[in-house]
Backbone as CSV, one residue per row, in Angstrom:
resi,resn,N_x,N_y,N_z,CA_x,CA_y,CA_z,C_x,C_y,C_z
1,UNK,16.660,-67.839,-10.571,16.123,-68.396,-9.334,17.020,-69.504,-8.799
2,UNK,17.308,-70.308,-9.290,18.642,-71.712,-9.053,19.422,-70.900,-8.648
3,UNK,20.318,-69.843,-9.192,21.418,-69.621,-8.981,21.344,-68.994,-7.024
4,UNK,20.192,-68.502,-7.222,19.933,-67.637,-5.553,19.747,-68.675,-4.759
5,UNK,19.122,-69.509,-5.147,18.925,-70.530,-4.068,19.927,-71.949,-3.697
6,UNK,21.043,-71.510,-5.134,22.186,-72.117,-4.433,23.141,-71.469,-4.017
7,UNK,23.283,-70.408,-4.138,24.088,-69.148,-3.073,23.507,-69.419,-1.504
8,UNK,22.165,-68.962,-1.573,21.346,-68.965,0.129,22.248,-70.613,0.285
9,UNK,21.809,-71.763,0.502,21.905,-72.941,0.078,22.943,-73.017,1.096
10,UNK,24.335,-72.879,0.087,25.348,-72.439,0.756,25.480,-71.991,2.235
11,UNK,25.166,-70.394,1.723,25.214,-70.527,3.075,24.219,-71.025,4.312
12,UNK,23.691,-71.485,4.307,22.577,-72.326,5.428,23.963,-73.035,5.541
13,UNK,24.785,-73.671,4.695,25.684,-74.768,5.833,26.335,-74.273,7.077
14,UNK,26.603,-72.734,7.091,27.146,-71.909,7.801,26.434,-71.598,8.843
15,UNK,25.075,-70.606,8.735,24.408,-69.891,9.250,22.906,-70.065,9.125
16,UNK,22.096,-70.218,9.740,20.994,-70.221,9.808,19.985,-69.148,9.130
17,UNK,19.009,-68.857,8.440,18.817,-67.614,8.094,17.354,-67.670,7.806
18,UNK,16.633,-67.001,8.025,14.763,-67.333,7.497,14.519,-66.413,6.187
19,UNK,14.261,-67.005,5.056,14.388,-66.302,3.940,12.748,-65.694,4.259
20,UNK,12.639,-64.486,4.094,11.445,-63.560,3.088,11.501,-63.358,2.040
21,UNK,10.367,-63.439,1.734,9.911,-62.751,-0.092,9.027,-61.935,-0.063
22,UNK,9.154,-61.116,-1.339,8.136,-60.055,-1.517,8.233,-59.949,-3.060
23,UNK,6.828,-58.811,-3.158,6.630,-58.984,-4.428,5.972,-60.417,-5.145
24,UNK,5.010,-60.703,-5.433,5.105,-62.051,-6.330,5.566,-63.389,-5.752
25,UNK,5.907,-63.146,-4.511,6.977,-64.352,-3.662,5.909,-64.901,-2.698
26,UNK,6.445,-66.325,-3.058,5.519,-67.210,-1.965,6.038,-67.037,-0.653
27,UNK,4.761,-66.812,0.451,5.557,-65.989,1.618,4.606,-67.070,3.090
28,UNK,5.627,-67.706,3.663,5.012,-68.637,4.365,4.803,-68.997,5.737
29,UNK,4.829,-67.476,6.818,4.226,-67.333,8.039,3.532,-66.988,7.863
30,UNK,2.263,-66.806,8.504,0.863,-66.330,8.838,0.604,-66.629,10.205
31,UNK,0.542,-65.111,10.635,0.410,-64.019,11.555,-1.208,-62.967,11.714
32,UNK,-0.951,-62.576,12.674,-2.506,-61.831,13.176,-1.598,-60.637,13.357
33,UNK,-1.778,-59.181,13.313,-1.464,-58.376,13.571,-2.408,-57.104,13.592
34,UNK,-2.777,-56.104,14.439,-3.711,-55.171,14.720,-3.223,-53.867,13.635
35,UNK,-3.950,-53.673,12.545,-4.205,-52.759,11.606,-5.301,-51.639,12.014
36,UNK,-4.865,-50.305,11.134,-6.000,-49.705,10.802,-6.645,-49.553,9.313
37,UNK,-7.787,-49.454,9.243,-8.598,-49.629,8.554,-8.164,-49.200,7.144
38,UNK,-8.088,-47.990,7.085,-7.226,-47.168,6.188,-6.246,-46.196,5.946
39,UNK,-5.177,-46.554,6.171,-4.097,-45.500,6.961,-3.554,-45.046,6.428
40,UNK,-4.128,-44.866,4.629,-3.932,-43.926,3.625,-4.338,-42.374,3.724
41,UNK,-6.041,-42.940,4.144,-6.858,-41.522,4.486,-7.479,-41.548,5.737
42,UNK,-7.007,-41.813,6.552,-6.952,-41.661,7.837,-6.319,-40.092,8.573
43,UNK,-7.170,-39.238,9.076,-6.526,-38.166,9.802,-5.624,-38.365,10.930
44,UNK,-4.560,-37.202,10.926,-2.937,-37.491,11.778,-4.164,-36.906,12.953
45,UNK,-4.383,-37.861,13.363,-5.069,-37.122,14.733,-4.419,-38.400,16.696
46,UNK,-4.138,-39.165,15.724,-3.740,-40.035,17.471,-1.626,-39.578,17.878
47,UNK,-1.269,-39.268,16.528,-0.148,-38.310,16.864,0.141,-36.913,16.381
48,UNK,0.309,-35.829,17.083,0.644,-34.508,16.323,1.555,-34.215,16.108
49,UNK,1.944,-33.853,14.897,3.166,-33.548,14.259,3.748,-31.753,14.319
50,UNK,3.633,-31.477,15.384,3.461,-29.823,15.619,4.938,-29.871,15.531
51,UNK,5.959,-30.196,15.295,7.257,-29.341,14.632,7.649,-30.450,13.578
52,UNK,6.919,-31.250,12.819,7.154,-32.229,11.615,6.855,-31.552,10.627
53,UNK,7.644,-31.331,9.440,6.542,-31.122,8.148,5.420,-32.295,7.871
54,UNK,4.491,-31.763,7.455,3.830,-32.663,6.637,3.359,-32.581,5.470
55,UNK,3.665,-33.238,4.474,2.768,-33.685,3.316,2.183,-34.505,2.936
56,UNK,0.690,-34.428,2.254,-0.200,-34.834,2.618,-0.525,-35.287,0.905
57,UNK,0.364,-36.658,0.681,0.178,-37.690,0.027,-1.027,-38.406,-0.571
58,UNK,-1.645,-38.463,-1.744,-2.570,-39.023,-2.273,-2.311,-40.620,-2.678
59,UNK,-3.531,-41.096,-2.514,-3.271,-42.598,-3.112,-2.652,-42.693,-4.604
60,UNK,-3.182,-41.810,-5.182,-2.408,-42.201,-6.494,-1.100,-41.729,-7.023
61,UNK,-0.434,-40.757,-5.750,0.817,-40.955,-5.900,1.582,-41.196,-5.518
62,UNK,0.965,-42.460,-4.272,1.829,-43.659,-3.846,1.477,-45.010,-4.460
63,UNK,0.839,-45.007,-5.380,0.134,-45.892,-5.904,1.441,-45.469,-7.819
64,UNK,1.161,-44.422,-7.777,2.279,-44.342,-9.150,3.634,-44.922,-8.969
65,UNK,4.263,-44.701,-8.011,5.108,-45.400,-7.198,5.968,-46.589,-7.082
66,UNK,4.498,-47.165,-6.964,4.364,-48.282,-6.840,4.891,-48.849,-5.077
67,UNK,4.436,-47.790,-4.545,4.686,-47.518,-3.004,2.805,-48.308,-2.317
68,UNK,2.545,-49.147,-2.355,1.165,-49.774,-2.492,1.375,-50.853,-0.829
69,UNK,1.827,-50.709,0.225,1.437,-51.716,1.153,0.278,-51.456,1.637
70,UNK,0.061,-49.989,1.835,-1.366,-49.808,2.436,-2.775,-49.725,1.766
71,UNK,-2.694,-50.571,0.464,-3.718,-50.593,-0.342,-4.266,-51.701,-0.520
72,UNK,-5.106,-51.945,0.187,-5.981,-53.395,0.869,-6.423,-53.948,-0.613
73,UNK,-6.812,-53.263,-2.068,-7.857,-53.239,-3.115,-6.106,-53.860,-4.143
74,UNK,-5.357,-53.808,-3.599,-3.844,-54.103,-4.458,-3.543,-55.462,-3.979
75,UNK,-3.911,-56.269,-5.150,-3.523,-57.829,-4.110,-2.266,-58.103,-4.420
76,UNK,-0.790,-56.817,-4.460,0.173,-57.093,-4.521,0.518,-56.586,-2.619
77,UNK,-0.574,-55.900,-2.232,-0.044,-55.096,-1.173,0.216,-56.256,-0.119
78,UNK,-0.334,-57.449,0.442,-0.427,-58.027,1.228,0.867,-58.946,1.578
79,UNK,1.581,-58.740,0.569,3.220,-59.396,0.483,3.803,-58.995,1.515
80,UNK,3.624,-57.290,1.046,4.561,-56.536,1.746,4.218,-56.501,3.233
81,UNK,2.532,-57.031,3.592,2.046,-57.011,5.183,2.688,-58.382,5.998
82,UNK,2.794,-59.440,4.935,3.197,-60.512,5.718,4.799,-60.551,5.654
83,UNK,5.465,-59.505,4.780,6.444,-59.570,5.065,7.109,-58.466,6.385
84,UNK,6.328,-57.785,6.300,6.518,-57.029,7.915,5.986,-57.976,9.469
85,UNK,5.045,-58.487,8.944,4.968,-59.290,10.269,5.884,-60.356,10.160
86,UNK,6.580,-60.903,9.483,8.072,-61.675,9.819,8.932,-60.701,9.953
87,UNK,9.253,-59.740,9.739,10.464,-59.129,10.195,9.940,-58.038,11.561
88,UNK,9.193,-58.204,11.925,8.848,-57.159,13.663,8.969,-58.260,14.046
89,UNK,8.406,-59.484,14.025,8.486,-60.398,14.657,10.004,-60.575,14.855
90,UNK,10.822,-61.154,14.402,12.189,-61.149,14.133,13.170,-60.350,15.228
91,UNK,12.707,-58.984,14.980,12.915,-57.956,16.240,12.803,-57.528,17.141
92,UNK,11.497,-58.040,17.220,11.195,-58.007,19.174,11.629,-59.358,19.577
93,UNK,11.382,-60.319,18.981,12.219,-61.365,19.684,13.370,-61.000,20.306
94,UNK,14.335,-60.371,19.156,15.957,-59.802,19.880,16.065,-58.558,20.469
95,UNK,14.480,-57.927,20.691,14.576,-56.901,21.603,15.514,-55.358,20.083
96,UNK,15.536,-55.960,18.788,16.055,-54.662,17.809,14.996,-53.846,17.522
97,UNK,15.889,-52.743,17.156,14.898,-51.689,16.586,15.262,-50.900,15.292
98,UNK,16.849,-51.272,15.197,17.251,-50.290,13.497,17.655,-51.855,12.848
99,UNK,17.064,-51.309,11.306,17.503,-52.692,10.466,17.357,-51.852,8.932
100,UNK,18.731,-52.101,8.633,19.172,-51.892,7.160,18.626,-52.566,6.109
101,UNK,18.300,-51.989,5.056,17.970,-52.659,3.818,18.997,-52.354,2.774
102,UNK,19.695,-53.646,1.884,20.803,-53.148,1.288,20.488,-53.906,0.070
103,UNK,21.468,-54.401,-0.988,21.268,-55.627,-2.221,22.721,-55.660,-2.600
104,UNK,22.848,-56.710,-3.337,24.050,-56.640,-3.660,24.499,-55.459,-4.655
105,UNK,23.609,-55.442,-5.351,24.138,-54.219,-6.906,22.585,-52.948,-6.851
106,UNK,23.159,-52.436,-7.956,22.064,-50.904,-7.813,21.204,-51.760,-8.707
107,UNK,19.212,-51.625,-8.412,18.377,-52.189,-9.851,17.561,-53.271,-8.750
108,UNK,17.872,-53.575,-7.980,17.284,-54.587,-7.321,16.110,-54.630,-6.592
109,UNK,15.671,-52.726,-5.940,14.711,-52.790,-5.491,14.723,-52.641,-3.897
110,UNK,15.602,-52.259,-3.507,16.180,-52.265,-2.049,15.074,-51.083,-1.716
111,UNK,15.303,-49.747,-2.287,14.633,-48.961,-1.475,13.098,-48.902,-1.526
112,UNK,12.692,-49.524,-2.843,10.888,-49.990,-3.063,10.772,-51.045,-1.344
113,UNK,11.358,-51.607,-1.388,11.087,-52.558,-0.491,10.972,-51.982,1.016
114,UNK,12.333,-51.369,1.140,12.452,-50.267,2.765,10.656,-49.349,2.773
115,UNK,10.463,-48.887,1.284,9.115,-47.476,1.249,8.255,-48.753,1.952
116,UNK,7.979,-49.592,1.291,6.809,-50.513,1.385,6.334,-50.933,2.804
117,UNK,7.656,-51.298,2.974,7.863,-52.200,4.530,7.495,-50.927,5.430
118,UNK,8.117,-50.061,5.976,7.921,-48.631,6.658,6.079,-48.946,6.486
119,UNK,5.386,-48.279,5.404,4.418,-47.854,5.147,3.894,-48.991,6.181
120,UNK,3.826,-50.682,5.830,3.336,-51.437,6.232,3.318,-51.364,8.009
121,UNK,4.702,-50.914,8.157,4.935,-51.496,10.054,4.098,-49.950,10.127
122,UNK,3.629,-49.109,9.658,2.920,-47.737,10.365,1.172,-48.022,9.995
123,UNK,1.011,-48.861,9.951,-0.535,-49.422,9.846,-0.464,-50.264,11.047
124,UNK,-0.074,-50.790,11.529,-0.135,-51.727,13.101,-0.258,-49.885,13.920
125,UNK,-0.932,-50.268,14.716,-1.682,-49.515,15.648,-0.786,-48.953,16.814
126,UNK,0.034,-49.685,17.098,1.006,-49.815,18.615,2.321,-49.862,17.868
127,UNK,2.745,-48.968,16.563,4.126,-48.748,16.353,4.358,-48.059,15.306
128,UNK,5.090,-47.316,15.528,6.113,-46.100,14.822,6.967,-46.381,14.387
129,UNK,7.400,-46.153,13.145,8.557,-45.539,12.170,9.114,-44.810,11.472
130,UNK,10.474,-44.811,11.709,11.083,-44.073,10.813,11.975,-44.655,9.798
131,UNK,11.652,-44.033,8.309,12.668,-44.187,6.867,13.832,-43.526,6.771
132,UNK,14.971,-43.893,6.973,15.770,-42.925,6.646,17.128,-43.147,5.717
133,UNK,16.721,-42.164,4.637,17.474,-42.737,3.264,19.445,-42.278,3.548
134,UNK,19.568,-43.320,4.225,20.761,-43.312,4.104,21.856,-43.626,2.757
135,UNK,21.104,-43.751,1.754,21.787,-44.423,0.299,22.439,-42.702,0.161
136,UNK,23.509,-42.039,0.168,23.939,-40.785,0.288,24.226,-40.488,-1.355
137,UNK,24.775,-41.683,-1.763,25.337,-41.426,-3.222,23.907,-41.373,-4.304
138,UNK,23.465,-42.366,-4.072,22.185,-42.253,-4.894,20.780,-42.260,-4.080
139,UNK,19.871,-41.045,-3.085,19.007,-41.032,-2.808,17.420,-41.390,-3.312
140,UNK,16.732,-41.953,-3.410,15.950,-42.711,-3.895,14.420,-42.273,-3.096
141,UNK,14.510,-42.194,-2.008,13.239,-42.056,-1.574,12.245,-40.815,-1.478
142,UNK,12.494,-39.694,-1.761,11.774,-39.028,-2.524,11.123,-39.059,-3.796
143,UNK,11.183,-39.778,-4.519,11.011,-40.187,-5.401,9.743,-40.801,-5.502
144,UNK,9.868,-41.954,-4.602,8.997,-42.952,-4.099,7.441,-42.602,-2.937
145,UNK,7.671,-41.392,-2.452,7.203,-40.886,-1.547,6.995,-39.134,-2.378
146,UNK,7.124,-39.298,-3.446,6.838,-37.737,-3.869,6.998,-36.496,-3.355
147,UNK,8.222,-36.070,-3.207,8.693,-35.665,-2.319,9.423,-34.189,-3.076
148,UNK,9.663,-33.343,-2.507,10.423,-31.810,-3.238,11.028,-31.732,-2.336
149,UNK,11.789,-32.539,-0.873,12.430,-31.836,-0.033,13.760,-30.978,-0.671
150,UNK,14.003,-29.966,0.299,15.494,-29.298,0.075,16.448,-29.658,0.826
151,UNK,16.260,-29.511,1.879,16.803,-30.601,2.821,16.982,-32.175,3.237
152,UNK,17.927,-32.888,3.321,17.910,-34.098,3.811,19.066,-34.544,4.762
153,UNK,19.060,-35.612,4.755,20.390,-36.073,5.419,21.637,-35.747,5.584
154,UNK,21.738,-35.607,3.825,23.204,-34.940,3.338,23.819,-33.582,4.401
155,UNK,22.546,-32.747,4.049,22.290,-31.065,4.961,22.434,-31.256,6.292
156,UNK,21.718,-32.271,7.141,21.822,-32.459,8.489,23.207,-32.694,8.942
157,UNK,24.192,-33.508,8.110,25.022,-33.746,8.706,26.148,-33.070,8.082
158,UNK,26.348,-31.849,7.432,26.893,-30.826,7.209,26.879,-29.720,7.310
159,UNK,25.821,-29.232,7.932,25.324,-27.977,8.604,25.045,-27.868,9.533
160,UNK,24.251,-26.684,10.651,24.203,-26.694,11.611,22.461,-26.717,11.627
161,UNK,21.562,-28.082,11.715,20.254,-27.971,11.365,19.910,-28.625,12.466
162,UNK,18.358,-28.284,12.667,17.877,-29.190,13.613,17.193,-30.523,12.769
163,UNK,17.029,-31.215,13.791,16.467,-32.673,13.188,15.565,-32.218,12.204
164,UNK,14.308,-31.612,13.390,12.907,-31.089,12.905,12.962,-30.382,11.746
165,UNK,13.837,-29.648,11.286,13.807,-29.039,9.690,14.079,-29.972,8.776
166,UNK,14.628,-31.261,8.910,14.467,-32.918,8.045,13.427,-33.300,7.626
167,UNK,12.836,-33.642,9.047,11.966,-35.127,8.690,10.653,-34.346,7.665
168,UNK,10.177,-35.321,7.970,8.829,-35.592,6.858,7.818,-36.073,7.583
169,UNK,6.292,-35.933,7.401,5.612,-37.405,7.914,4.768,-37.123,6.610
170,UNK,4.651,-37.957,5.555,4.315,-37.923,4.686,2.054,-38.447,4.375
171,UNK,2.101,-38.001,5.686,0.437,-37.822,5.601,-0.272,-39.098,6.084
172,UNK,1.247,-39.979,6.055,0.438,-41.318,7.176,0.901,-41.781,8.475
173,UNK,-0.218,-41.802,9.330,0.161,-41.781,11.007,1.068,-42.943,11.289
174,UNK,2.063,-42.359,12.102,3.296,-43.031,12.607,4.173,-43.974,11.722
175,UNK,3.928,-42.470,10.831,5.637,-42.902,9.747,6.016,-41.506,9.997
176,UNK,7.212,-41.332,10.089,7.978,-40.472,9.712,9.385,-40.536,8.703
177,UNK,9.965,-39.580,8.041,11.028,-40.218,6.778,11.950,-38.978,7.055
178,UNK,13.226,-39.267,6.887,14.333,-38.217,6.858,14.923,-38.319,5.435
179,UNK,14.898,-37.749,4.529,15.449,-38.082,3.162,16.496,-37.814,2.892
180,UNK,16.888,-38.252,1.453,18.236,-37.849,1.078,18.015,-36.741,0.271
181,UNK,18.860,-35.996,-0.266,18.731,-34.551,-0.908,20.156,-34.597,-1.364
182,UNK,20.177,-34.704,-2.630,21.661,-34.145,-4.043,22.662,-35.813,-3.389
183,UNK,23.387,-35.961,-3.956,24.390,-36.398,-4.172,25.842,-36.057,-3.081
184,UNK,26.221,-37.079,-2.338,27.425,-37.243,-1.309,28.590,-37.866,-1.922
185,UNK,29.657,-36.922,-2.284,30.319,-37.730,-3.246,31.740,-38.334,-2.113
186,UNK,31.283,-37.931,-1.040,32.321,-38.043,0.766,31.491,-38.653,1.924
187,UNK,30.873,-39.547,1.112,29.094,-40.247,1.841,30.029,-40.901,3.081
188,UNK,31.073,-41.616,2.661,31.242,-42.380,3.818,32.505,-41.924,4.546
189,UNK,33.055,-40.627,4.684,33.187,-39.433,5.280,32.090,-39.317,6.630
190,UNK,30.961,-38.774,5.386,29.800,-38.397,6.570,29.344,-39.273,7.398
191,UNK,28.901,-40.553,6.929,28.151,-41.905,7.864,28.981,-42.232,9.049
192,UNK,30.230,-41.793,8.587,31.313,-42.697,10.063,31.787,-41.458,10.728
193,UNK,31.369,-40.153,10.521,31.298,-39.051,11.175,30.763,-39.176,12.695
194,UNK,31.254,-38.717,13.554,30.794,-38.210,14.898,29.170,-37.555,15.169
195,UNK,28.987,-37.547,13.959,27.684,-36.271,13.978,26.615,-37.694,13.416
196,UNK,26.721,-38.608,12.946,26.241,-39.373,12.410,25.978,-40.362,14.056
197,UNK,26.981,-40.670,14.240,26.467,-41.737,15.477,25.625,-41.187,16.356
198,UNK,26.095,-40.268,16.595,25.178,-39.007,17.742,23.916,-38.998,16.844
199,UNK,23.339,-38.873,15.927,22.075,-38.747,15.015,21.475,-40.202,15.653
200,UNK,22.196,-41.215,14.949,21.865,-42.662,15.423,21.270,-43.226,16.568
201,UNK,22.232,-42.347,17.854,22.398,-42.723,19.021,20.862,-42.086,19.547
202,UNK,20.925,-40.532,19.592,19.631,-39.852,19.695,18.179,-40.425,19.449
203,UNK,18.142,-40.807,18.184,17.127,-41.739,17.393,16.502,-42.731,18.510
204,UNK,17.472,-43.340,18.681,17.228,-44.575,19.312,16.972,-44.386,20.704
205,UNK,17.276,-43.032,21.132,17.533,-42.993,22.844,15.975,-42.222,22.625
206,UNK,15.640,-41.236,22.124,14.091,-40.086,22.194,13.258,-41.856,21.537
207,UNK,13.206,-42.081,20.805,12.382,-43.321,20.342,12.246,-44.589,20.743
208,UNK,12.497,-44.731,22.037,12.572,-46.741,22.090,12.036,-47.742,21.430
209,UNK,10.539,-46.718,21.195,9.182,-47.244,21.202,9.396,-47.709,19.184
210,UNK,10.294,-46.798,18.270,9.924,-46.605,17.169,10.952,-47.506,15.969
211,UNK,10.455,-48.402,15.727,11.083,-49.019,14.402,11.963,-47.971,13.173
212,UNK,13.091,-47.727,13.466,13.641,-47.081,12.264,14.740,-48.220,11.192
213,UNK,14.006,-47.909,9.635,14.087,-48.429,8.789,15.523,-47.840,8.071
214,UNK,16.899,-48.225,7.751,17.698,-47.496,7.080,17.813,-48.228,5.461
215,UNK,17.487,-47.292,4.561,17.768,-47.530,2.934,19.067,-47.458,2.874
216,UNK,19.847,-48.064,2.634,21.561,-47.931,2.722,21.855,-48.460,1.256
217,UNK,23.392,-48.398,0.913,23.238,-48.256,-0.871,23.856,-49.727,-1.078
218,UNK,23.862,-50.492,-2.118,24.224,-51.642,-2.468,25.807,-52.248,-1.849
219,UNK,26.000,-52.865,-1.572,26.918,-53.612,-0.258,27.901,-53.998,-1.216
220,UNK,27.664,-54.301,-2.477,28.820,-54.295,-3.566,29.570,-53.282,-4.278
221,UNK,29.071,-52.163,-3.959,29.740,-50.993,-4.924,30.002,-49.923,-4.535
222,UNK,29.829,-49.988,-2.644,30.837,-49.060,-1.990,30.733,-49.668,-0.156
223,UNK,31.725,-49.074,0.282,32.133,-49.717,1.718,31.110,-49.160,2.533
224,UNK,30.294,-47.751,2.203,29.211,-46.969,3.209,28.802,-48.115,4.481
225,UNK,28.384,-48.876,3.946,27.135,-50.353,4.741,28.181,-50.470,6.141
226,UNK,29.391,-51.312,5.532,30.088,-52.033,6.093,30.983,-50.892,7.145
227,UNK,30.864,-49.579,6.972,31.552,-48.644,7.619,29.903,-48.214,8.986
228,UNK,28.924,-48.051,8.506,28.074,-47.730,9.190,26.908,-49.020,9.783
229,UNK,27.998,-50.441,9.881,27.146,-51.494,10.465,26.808,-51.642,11.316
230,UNK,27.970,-50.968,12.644,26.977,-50.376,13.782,26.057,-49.715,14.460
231,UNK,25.580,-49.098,13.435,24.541,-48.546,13.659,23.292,-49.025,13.856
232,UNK,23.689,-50.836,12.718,22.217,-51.456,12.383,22.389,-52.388,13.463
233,UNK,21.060,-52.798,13.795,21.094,-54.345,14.744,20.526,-55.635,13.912
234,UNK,20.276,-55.527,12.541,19.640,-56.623,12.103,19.830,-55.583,10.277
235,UNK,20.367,-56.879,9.334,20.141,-56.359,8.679,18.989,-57.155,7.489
236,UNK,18.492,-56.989,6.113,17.615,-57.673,5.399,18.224,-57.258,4.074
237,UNK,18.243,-58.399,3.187,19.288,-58.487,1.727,18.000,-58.808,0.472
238,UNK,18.152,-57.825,-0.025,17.173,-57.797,-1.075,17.585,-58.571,-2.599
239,UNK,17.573,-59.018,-3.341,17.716,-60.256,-4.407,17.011,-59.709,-5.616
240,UNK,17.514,-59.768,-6.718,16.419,-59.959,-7.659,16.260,-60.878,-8.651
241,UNK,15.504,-61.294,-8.663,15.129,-63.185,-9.151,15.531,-62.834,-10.726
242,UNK,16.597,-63.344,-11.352,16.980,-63.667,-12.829,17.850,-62.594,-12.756
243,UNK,18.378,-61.776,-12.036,19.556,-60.556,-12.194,20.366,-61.073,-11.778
244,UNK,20.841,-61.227,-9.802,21.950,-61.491,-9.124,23.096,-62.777,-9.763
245,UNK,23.660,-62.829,-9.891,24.958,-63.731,-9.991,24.979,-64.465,-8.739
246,UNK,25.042,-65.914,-8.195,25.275,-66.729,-7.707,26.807,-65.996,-7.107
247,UNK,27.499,-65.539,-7.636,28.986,-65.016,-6.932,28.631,-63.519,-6.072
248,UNK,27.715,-62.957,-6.501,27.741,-61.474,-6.384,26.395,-61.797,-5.131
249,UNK,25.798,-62.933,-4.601,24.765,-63.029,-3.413,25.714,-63.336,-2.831
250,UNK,26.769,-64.709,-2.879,28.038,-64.991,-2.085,28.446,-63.615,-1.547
251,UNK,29.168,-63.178,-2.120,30.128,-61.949,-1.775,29.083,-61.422,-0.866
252,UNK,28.249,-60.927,-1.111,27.133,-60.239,-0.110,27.143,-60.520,1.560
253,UNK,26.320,-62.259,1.255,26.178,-62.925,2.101,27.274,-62.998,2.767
254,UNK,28.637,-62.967,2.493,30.211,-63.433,3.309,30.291,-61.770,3.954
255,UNK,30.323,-60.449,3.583,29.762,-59.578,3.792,29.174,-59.204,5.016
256,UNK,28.201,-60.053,4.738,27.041,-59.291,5.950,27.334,-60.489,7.163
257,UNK,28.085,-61.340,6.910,28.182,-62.260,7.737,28.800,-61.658,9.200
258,UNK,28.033,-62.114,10.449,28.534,-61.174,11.845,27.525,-59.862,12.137
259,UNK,26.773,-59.197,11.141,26.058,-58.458,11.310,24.065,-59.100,11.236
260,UNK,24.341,-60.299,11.894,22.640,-60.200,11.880,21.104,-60.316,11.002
261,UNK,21.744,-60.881,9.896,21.333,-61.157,8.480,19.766,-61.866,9.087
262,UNK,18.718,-61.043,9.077,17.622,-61.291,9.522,16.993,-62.402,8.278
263,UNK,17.307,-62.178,6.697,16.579,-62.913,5.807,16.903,-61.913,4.438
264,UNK,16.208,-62.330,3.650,16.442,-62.150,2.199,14.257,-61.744,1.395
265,UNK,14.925,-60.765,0.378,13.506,-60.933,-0.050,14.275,-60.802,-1.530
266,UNK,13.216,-61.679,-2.215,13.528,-62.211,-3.807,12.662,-61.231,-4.460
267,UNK,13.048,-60.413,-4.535,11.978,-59.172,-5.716,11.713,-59.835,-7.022
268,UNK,10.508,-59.412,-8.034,10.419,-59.299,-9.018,10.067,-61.269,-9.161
269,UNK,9.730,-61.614,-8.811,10.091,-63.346,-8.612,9.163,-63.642,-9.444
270,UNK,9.161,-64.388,-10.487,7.851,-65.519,-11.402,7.149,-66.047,-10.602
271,UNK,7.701,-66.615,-9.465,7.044,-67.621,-8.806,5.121,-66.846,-8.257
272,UNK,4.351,-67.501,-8.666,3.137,-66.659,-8.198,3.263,-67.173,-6.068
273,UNK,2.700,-66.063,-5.712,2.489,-65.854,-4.073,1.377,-67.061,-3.763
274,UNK,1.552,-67.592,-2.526,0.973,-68.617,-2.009,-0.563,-68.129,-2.055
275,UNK,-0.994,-66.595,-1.298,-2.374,-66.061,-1.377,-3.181,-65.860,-2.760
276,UNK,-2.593,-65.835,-3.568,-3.201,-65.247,-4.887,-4.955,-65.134,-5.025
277,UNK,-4.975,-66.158,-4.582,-6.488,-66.353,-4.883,-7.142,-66.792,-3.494
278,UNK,-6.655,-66.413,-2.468,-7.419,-66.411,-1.094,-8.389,-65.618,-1.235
């Protein structure tokens, strides 16, 4: 914990930055935001998914997961709610709509955090998202989301596919997920591909309205991020409290520096959450 908070530290002499936490993390805006009730088992009925797959996800195996924002009865879930209402907030201020989730090293929790957050911003009533596991080398979010796709990302942008044979909406209203599928061993080949910006560009042009979330792979152990930073308008640096190296958040942080560094979330943290016992 010292060592992260004299890395951040640091840089504050530089740059300004509003740290988030999640998980276990004392989390210190409080916000009003319009939910639904239960948007676990809630029927897809206020959007139709007539050329989406859907699968139709049980609590307990987003709950095995450990994929839990929308579980009101999980008093871990509410982290992940106040940590979405600081980061929408964050983004409509600057008028963004794509924001990367990265960490410095693999283990940290980057893509638990992207599942969580998604799940969370698709319980507000007045907004849509999309997940899309851009981590090419090591895909993760099927996993997390229980998932058998055959298709993913990888396929889209090496074949001749339509979007609609991708995505997912995994049984909760106004999420949708594009996954990863096998192993890209030419990942960042594909990301800085022509076919990739046009994916990007599309996204953003059919969706104004829709928050898309990118899982992207650790910012230390390959260039992917830093090759596909235009894509993002804001990015968020995931930490894990007693792992990171004080040198290896530096490097990060110097890194992401110029691209929009919305905040930081400290996974896994001792520190007990400010709500605990609200």
């Amino acid at each position: 914990m010292d060592r992260i908070q004299r890395a951040l530290d640091k840089a504050k002499e530089k740059h300004s930055t509003n740290q988030l936490t999640s998980k276990k993390t004392a989390v210190t805006t409080e916000a009003k935001t319009t939910t639904v009730d239960d948007p676990l088992q809630s029927p897809i009925d206020a959007i139709s998914y007539t050329h989406t797959k859907v699968v139709d996800l049980s609590r307990e195996q987003l709950e095995s997961q450990r994929v839990i924002a929308g579980m009101y009865n999980n008093p871990q879930s509410a982290v992940f709610r106040m940590l979405r209402t600081q980061v929408l907030k964050k983004m409509r201020d600057n008028d963004w709509q794509t924001l990367a989730i990265t960490s410095p090293t693999a283990g940290e929790g980057k893509s638990l955090v992207a599942s969580n957050l998604a799940v969370a911003i698709a319980m507000e009533l007045n907004q849509t998202v999309l997940l899309v596991d851009m981590d090419l080398r090591n895909p993760t979010l099927n996993k997390y989301f229980s998932l058998k796709s055959e298709v993913g990302l990888k396929d889209y942008l090496e074949r001749d596919l339509n979007l609609q044979d991708v995505l997912i909406n995994p049984g909760i209203k106004r999420m949708v997920i594009l996954p990863g599928v096998g192993r890209a061993e030419d990942s960042a080949e594909l990301l800085s591909s022509p076919k990739m910006a046009s994916l990007v560009s599309d996204l953003k042009e059919q969706y104004d309205s829709r928050m898309i979330i990118f899982d992207v792979p650790p910012i230390l152990q390959t260039d992917d991020v830093l090759l596909a930073a235009n894509y993002f308008d804001a990015t968020l640096l995931v930490l894990e409290d007693g792992k990171n190296k004080e040198a290896e958040i530096s490097k990060s942080l110097q890194l992401l520096d110029g691209h929009n560094l919305i905040g930081t979330v400290l996974n896994k943290s001792q520190k007990p959450p400010m709500h605990q016992n609200y």
